[in-house]
N, CA, C and O of each residue as an XYZ file, in Angstrom:
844
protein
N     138.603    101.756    -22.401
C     139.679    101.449    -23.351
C     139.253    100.356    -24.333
O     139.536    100.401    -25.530
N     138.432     99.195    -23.654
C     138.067     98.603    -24.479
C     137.067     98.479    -25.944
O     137.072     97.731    -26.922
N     136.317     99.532    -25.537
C     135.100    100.023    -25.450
C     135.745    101.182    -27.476
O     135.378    101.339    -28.641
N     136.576    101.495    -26.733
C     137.010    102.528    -27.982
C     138.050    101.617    -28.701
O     137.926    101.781    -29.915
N     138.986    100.758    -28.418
C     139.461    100.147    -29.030
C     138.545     99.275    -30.246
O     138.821     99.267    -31.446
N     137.386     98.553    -29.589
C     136.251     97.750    -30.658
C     135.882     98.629    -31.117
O     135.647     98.466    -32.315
N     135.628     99.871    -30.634
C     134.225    100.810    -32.079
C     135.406    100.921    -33.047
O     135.209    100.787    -34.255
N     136.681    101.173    -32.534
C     137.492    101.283    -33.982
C     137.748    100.274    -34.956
O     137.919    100.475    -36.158
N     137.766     99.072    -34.307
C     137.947     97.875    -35.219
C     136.666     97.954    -35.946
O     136.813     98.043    -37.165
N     135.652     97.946    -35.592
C     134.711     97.868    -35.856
C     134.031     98.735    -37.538
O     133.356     98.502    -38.540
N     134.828     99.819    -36.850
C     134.784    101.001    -38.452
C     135.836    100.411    -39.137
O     135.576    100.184    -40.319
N     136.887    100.109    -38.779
C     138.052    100.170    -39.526
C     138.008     98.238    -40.389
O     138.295     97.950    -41.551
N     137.633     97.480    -39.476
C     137.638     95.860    -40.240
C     136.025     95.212    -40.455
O     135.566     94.547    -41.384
N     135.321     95.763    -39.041
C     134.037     94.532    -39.255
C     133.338     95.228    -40.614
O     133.363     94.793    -41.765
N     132.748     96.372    -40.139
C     131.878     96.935    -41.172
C     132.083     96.687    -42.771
O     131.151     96.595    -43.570
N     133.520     96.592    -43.109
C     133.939     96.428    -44.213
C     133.630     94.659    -44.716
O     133.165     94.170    -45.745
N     134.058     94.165    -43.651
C     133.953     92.582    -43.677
C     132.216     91.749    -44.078
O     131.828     90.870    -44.849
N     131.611     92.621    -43.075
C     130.343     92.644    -43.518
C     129.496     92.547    -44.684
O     128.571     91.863    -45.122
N     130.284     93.624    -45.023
C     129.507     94.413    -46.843
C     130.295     93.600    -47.342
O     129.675     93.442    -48.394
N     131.500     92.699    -47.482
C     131.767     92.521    -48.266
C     131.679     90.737    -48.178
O     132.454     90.140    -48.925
N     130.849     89.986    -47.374
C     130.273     89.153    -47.281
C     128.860     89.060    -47.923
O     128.449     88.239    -48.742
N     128.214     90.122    -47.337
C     126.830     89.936    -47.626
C     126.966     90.354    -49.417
O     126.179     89.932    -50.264
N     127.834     91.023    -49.626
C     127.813     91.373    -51.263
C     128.259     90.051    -52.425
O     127.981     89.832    -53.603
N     128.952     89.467    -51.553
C     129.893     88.255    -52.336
C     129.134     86.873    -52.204
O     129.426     85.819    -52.769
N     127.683     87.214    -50.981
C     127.210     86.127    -51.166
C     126.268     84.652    -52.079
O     126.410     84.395    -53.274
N     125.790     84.253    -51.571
C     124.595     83.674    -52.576
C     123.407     83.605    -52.698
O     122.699     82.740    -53.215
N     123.112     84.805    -52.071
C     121.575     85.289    -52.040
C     120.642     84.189    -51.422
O     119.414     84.263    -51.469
N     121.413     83.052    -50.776
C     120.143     82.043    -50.463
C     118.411     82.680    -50.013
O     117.274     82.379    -50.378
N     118.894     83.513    -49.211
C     117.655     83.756    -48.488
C     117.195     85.622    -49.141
O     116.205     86.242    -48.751
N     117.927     85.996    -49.870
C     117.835     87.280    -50.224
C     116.680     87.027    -51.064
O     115.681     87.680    -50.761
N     116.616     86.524    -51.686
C     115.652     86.094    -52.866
C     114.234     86.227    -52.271
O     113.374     86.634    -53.052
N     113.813     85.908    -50.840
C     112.220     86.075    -50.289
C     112.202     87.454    -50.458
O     112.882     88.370    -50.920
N     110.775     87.152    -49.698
C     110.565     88.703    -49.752
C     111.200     89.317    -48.096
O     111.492     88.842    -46.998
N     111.163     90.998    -48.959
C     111.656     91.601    -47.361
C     110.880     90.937    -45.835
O     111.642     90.876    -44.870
N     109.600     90.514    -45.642
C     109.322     90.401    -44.842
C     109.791     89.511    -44.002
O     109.711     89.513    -42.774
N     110.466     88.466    -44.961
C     110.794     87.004    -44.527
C     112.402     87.238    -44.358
O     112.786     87.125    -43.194
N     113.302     87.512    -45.225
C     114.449     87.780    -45.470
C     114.444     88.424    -44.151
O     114.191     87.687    -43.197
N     114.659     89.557    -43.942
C     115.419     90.489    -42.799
C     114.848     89.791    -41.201
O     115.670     89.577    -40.310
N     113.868     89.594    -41.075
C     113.744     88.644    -39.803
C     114.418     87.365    -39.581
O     114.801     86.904    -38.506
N     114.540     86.678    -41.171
C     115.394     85.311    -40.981
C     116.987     85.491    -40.743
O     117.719     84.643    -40.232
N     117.453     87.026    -41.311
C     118.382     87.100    -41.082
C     118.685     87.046    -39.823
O     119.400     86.158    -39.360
N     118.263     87.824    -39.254
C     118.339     88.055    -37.738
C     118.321     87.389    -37.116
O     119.299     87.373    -36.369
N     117.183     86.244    -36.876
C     117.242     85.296    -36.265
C     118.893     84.255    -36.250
O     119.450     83.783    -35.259
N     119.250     84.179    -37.464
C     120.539     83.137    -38.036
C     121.850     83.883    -37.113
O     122.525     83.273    -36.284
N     122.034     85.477    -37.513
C     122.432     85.738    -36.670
C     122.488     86.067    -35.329
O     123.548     86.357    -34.774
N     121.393     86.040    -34.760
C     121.751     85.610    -33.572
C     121.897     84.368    -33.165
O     122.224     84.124    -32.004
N     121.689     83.478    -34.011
C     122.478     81.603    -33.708
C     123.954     82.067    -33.627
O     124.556     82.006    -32.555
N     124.528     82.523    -34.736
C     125.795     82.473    -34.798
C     126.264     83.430    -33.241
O     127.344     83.166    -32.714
N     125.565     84.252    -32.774
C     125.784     84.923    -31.751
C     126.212     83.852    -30.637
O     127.295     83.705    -30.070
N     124.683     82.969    -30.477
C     124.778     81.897    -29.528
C     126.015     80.923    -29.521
O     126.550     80.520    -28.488
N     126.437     80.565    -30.902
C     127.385     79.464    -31.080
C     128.862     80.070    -30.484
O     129.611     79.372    -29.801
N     129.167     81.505    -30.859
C     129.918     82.140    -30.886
C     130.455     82.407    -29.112
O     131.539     82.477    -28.531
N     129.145     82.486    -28.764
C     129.027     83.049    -27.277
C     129.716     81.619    -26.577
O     130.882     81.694    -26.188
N     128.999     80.386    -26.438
C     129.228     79.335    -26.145
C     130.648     78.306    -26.237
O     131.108     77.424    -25.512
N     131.046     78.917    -27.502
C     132.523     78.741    -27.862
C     133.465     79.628    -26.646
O     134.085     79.273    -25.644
N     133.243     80.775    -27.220
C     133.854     81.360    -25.938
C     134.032     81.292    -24.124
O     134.546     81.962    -23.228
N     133.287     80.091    -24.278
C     133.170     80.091    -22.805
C     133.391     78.031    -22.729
O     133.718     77.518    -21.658
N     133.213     77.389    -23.656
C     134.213     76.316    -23.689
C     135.718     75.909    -24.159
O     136.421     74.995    -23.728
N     135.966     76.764    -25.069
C     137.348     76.579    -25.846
C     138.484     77.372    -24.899
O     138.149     78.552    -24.798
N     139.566     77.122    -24.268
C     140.324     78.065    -23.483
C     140.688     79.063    -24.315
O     140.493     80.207    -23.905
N     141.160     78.918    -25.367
C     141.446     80.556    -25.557
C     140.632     81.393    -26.353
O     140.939     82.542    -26.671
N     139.827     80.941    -26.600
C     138.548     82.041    -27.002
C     138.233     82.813    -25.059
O     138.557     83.863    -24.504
N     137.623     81.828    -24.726
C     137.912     82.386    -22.907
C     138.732     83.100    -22.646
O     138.279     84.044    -21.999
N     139.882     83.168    -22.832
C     140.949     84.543    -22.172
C     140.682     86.181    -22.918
O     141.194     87.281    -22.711
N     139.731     85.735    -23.761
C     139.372     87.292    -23.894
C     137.959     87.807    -23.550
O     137.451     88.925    -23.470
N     137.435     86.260    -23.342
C     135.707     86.840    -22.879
C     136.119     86.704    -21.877
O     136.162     87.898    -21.581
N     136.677     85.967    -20.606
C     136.540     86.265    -19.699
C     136.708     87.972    -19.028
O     136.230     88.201    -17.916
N     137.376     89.022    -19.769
C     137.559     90.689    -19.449
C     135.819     90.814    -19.293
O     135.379     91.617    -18.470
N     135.306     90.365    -19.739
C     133.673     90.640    -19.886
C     133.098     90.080    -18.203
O     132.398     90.888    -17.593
N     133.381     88.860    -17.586
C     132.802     88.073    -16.768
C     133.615     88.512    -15.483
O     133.372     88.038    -14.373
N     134.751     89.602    -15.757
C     134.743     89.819    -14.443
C     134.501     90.622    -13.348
O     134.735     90.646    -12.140
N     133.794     91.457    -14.442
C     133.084     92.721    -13.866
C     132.262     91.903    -12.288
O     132.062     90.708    -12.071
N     132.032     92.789    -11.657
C     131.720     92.114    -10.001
C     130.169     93.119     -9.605
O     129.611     92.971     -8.517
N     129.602     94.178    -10.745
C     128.838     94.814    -10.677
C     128.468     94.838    -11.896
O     128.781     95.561    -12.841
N     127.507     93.650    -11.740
C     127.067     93.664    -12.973
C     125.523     94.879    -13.450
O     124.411     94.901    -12.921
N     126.139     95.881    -14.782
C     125.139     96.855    -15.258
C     125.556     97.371    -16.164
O     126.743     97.233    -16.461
N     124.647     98.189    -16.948
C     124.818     98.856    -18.301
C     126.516     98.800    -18.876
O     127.020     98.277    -19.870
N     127.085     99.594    -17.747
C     128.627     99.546    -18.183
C     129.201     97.780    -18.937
O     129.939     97.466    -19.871
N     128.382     97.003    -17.920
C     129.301     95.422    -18.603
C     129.269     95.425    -19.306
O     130.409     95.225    -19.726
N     128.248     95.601    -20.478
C     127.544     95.651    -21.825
C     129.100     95.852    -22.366
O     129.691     94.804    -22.627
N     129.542     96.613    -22.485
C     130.532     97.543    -22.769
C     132.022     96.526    -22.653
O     132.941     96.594    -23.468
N     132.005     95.983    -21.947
C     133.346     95.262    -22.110
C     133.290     94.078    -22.538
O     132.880     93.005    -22.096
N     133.916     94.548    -23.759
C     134.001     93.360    -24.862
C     135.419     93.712    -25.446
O     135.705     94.782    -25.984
N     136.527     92.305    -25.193
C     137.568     92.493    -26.093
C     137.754     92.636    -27.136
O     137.448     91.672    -27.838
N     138.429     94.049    -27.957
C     138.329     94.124    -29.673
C     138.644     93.186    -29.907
O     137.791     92.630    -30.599
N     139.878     92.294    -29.633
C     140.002     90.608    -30.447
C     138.782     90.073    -30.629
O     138.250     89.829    -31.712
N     138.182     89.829    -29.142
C     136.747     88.503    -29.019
C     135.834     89.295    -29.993
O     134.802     88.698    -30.299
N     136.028     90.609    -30.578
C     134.569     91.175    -30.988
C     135.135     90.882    -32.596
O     134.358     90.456    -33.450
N     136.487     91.146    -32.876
C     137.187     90.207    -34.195
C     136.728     89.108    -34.311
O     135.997     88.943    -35.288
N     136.865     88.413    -33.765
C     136.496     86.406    -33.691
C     135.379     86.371    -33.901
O     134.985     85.506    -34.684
N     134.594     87.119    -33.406
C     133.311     87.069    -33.095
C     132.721     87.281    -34.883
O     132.253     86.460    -35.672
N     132.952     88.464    -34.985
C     132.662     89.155    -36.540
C     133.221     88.178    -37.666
O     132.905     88.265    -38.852
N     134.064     87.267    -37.149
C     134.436     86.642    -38.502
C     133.576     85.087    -38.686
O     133.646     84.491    -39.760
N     132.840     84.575    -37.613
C     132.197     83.786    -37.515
C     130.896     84.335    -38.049
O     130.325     83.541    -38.796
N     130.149     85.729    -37.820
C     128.963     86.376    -38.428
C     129.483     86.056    -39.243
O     129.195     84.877    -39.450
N     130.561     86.632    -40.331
C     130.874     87.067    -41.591
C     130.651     85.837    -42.530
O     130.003     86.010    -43.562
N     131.226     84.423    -42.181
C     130.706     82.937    -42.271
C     129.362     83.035    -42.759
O     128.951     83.500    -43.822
N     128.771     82.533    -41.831
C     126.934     82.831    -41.371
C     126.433     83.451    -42.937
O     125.921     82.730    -43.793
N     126.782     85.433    -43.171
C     126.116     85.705    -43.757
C     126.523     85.369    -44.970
O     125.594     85.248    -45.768
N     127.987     85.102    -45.554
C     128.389     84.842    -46.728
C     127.129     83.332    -47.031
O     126.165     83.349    -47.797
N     127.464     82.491    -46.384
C     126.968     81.430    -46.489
C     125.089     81.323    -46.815
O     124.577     80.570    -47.643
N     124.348     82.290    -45.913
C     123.054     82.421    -46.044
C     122.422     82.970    -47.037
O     121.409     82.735    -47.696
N     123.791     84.274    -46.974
C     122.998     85.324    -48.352
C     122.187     86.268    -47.344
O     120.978     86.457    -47.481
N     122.832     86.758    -46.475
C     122.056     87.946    -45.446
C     122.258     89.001    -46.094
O     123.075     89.087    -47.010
N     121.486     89.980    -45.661
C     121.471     91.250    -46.978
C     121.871     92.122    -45.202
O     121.950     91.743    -44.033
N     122.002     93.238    -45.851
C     123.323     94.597    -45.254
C     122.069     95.206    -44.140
O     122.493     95.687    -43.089
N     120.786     95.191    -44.327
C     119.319     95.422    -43.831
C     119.269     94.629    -42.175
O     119.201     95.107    -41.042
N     119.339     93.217    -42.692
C     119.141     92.286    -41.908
C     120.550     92.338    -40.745
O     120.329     92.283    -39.536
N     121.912     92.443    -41.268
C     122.780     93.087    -40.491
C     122.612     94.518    -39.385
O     122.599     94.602    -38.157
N     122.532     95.224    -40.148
C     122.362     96.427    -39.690
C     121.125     96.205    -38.609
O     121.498     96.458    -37.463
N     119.757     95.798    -38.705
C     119.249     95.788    -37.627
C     119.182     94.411    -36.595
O     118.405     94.110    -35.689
N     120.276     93.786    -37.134
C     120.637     92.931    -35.919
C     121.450     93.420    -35.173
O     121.543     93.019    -34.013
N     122.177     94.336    -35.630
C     123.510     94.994    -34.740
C     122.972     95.753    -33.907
O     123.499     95.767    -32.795
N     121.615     96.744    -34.161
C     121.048     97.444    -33.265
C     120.249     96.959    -31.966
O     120.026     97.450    -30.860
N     119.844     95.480    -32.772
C     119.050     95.088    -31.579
C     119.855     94.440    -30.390
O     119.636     94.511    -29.181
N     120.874     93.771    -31.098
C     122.101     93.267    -29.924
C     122.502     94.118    -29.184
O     122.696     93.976    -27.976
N     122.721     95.381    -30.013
C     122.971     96.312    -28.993
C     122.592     96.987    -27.465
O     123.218     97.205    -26.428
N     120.849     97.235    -28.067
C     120.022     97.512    -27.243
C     119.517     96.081    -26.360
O     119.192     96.297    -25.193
N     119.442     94.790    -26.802
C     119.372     94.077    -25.705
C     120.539     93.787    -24.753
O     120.314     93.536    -23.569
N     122.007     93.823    -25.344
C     122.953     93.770    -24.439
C     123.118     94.726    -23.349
O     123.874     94.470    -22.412
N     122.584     95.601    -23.405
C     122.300     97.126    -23.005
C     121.156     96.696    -21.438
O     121.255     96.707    -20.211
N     120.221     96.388    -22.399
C     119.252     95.760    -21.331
C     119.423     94.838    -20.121
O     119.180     95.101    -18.944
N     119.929     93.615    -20.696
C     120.008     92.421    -19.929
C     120.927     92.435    -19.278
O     120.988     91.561    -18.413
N     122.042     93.411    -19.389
C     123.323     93.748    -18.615
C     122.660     94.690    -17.266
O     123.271     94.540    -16.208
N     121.585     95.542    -17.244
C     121.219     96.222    -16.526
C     119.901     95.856    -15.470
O     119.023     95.007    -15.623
N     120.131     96.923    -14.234
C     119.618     96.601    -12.798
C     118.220     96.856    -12.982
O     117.527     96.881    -11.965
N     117.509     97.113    -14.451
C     116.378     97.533    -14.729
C     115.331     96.340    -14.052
O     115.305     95.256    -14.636
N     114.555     96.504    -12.956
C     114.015     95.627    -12.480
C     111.913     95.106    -12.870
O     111.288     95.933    -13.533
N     111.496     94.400    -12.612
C     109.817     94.479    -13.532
C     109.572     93.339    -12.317
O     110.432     92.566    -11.893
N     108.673     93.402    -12.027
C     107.831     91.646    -11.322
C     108.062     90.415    -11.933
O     107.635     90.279    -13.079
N     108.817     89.227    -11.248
C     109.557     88.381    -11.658
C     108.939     87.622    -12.171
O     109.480     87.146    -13.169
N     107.600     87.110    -11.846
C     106.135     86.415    -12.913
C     105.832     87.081    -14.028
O     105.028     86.463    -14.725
N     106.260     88.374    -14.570
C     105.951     89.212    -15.854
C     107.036     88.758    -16.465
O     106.909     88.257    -17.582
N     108.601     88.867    -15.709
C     109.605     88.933    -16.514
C     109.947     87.358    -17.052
O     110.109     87.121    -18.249
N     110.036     86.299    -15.985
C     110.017     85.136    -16.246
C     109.908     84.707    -17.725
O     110.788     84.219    -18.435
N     107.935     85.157    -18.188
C     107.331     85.229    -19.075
C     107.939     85.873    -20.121
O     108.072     85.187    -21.134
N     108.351     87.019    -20.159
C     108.759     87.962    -20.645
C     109.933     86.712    -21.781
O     110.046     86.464    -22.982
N     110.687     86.173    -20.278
C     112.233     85.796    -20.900
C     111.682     84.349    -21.768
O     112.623     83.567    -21.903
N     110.820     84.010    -22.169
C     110.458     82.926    -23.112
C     110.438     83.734    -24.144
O     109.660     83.158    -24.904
N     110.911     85.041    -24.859
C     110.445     85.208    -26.003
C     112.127     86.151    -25.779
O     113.007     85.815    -26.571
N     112.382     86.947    -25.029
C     113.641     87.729    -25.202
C     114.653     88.155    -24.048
O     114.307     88.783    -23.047
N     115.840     87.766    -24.300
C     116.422     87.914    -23.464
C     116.754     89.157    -22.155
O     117.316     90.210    -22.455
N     116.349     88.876    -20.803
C     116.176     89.742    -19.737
C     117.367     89.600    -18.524
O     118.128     88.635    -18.462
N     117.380     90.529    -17.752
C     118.437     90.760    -17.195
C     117.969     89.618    -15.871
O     118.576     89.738    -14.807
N     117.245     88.893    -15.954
C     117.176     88.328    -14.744
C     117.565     86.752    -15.487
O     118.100     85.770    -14.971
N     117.095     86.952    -16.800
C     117.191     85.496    -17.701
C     119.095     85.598    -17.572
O     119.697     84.526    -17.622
N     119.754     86.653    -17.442
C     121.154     87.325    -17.822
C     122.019     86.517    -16.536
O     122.946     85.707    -16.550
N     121.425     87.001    -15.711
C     122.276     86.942    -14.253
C     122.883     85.551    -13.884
O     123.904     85.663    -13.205
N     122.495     84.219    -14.173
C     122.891     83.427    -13.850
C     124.486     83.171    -14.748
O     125.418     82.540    -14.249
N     124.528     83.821    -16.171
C     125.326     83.782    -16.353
C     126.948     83.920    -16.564
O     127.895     83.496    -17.227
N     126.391     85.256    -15.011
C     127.488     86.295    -14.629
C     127.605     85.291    -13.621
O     128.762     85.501    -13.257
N     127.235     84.442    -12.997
C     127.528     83.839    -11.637
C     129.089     83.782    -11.084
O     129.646     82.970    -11.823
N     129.962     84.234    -10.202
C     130.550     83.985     -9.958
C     131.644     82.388    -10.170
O     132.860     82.233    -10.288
N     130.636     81.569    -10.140
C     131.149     79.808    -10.296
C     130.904     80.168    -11.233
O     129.884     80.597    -11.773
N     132.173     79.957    -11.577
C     132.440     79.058    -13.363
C     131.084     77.881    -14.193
O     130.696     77.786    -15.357
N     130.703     77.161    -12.922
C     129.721     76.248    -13.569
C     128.574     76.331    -13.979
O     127.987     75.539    -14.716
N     127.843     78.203    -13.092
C     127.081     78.338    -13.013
C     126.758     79.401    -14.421
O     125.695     79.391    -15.042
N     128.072     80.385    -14.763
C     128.243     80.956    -15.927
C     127.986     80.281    -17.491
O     127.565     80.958    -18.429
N     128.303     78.896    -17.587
C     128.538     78.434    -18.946
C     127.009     77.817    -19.245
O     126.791     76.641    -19.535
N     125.694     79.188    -19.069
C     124.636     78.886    -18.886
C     124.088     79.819    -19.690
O     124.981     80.625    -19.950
N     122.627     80.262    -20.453
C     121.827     81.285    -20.537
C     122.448     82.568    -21.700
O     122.253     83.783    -21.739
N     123.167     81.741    -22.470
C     124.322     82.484    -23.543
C     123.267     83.226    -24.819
O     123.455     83.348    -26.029
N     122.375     83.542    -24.136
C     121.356     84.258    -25.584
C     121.319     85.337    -26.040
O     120.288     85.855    -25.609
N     121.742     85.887    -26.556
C     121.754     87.478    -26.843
C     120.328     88.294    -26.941
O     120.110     89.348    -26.343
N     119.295     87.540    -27.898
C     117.962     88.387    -28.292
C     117.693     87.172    -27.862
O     118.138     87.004    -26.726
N     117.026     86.046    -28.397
C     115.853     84.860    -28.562
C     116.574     83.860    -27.901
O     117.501     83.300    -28.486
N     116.111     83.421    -26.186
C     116.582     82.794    -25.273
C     116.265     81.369    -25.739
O     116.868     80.492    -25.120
N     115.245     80.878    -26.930
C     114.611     79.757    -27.651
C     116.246     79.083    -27.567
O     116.466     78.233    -26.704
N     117.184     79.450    -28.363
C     118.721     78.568    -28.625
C     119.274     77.907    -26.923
O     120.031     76.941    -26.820
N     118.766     78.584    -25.870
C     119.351     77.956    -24.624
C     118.328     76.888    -24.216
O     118.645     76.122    -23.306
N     117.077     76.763    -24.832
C     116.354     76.186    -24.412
C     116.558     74.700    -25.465
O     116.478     73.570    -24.983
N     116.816     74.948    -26.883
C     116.888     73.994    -27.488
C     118.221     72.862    -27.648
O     118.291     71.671    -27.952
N     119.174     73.878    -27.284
C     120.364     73.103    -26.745
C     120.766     72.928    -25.482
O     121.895     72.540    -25.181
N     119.678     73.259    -24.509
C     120.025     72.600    -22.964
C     121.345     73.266    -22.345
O     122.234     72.613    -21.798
N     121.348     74.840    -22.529
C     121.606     75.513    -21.832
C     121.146     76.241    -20.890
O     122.077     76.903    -20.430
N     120.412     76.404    -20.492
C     119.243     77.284    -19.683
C     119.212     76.957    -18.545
O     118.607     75.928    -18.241
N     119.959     77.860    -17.416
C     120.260     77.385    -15.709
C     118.469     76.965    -15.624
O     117.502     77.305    -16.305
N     118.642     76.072    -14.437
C     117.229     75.676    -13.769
C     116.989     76.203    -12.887
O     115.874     75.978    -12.417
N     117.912     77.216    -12.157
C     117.656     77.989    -11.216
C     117.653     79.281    -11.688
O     117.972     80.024    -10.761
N     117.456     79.847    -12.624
C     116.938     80.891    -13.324
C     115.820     81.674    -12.504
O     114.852     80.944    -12.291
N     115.724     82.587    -12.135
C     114.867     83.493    -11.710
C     114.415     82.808     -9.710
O     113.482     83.184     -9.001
N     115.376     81.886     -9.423
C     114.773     81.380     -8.268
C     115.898     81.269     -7.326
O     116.041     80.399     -6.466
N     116.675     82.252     -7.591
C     117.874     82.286     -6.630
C     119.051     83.825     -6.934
O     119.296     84.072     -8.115
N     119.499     84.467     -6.171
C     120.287     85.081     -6.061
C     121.949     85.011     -6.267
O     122.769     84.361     -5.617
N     122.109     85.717     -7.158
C     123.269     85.661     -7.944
C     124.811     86.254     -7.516
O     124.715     87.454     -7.775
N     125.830     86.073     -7.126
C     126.728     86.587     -6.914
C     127.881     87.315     -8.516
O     128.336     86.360     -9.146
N     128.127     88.103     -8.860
C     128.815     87.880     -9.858
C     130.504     88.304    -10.116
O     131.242     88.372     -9.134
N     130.828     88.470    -10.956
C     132.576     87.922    -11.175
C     132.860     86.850    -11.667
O     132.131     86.306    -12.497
N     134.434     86.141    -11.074
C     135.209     85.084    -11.250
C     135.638     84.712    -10.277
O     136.513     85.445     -9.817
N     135.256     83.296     -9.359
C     135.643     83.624     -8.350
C     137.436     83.280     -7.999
O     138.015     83.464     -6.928
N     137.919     82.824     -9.086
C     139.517     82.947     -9.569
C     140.121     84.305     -9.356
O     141.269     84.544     -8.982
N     139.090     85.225     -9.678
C     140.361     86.351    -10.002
C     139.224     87.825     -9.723
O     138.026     88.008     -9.940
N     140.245     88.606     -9.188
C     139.490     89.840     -8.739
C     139.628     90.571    -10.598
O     140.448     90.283    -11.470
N     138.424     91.592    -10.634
C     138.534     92.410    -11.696
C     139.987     93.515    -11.805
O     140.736     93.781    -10.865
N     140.086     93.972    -13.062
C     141.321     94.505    -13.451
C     140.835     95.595    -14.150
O     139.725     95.782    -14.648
N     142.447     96.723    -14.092
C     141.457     97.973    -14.749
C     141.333     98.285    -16.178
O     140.812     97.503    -16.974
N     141.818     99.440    -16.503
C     141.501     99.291    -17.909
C     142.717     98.783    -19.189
O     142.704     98.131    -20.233
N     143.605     99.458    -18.442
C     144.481     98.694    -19.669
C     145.411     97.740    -18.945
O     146.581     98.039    -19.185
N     145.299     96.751    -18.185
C     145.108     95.712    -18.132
C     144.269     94.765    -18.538
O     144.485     93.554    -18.598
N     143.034     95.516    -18.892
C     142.284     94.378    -19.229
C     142.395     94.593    -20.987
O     141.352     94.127    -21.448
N     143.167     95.058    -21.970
C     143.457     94.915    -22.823
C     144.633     94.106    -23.133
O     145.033     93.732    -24.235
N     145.141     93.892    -21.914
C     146.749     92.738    -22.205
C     146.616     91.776    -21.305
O     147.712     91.239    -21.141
N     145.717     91.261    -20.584
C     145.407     90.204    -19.820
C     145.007     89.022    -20.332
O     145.245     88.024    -19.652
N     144.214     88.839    -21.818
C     144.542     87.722    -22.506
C     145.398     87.474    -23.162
O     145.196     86.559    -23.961
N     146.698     88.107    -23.169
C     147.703     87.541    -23.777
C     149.063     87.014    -22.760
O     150.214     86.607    -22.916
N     148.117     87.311    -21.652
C     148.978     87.277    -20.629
C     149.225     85.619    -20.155
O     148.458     84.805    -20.669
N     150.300     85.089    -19.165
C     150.038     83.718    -18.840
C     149.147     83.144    -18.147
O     148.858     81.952    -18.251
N     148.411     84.291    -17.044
C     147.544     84.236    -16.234
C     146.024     84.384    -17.054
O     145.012     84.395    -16.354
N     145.948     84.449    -17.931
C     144.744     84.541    -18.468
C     143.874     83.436    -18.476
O     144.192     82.294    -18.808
N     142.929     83.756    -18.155
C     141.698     82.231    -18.315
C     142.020     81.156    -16.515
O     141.661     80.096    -16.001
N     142.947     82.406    -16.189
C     142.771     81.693    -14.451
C     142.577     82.584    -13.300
O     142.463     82.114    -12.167
């Protein structure tokens, strides 16, 4: 439910919001060349990803809609997938910021959206590799083992490892669990059992939300 509720916002407000940021902007960075431009884009947005992510998990009511995401209790491919159309609103209007402001071109969008995609895809999933490859691995991009601490059940252990693509932002702002790859993860909330589907579209507006 959730899942089809965002692809519609998504056609129906972000996409539009997008183009009509990156069109209205000020070319700051449009002006390089492609090689430089569409990677810098990407990179910026995925800061705003990080900032975005991190907000959501300190501010209480940005939390009552990411938390539908954190309480999945099996964590895999499917989590990827639950994202509140609001939080994915909030979310898009903070990109929309970002690119007005940078001058991101529609290029640099478009294949940031794919790659978020496909890494959220990833790092959400039981896809397993040798933990000395992946470790390594997770200094350059975000992995499902770099992922897991942030599903942790404890609250304290969640508001950790918020990277979408380039795990570099958890490292430079001193987010990055220390027990990363050296301990076993429980996941959920341990507040609240998971909910089904259309409950979990009216559960942040609910009083119980964010407990």
């Amino acid at each position: 439910m959730n899942f089809l509720a965002t692809k519609s916002i998504s056609y129906l407000i972000i996409v539009p919001l997008f183009i009509l940021a990156s069109k209205n902007s000020n070319d700051f960075i449009q002006h390089l060349s492609f090689w430089i431009s569409i990677p810098l884009g990407v990179v910026i947005l995925d800061l705003s990803g990080y900032i975005f992510h991190r907000i959501s998990h300190e501010i209480e009511f940005f939390w009552r809609f990411h938390e539908i995401h954190h309480l999945d209790e099996i964590l895999d491919v499917s989590t990827s997938l639950r994202v509140h159309f609001l939080e994915a609103l909030f979310h898009a209007i903070l990109n929309s910021l970002f690119i007005y402001a940078f001058g991101i071109s529609q290029e640099s969008i478009a294949i940031h959206a794919l790659l978020s995609f496909l890494f959220a895809t990833y790092h959400h999933s039981r896809f397993k590799i040798p933990v000395s490859i992946e470790e390594k691995l997770s200094l350059l991009f975000t992995t499902p083992g770099f992922h897991e601490p942030h599903h942790d059940i404890d609250i304290k252990n969640n508001q950790s490892n918020y990277a979408f693509i380039f795990p570099l932002w958890d490292h430079i702002f001193s987010t990055y669990h220390k027990y990363t790859f050296k301990k076993e993860w429980v996941f959920g909330l341990s507040y609240s059992n998971d909910v089904d589907a259309i409950k979990s579209l009216v559960k942040p507006l609910s009083k119980d939300a964010g407990k």
